[in-house]
N, C-alpha and C positions, 0 to 999 in steps of 0.2 A: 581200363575199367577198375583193374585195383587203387589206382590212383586217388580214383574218382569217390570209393568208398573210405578209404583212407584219410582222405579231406575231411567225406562228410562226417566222420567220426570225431575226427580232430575239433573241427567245427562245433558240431554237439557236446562238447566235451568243454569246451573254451566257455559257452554261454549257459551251460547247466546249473555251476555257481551260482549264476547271476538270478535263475529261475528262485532257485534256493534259497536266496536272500529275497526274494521281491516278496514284501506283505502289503501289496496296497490290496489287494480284494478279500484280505482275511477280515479288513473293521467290515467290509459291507456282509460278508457270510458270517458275521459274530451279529451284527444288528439285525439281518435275518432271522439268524436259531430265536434272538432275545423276542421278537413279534412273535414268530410261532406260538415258544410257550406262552405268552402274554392272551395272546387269542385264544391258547386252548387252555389257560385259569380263568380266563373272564367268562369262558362258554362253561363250564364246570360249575360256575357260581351261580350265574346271572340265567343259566337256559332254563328253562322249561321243570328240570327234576331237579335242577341246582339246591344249595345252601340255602343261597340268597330268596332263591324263588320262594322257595319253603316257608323261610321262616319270614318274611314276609307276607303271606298267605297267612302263617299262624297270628300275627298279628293285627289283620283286618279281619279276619277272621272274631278273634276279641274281641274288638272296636265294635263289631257290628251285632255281637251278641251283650255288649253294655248299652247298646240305645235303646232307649225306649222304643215299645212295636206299637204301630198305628192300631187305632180302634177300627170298627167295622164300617162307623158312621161316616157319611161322606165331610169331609173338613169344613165345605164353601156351605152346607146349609141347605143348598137344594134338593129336593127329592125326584 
């Protein structure tokens, strides 16, 4: 039995290096983190009470207070 733990220690031990050097799944958890934040600047801007929302709103907003406002009378003439 002591053998047997003795090995698997040895064992663990031999291949833990190797663990320690292995970076292939760090690019995909690095392009993960990079989407998150990209998702939660774009929702910060673009959602609802965003930036963008805003002042986008303050500029139709504008737009729609420089146009000319229709009259009362109907346009086409008929009554």
């Amino acid at each position: 039995m002591f053998s047997l733990i003795r090995y698997a220690v040895a064992y663990l031990k031999s291949h833990q290096l190797g663990l320690l050097r292995d970076e292939r799944g760090v690019t995909t958890i690095e392009y993960g983190i990079l989407a998150a934040g990209l998702a939660i600047i774009i929702t910060a801007l673009v959602g609802p009470e965003g930036q963008f929302s805003l002042a986008m709103d303050k500029v139709f907003d504008n737009i729609i207070s420089l146009l000319p406002q229709g009259s009362e009378e109907n346009p086409s003439g008929n009554s």
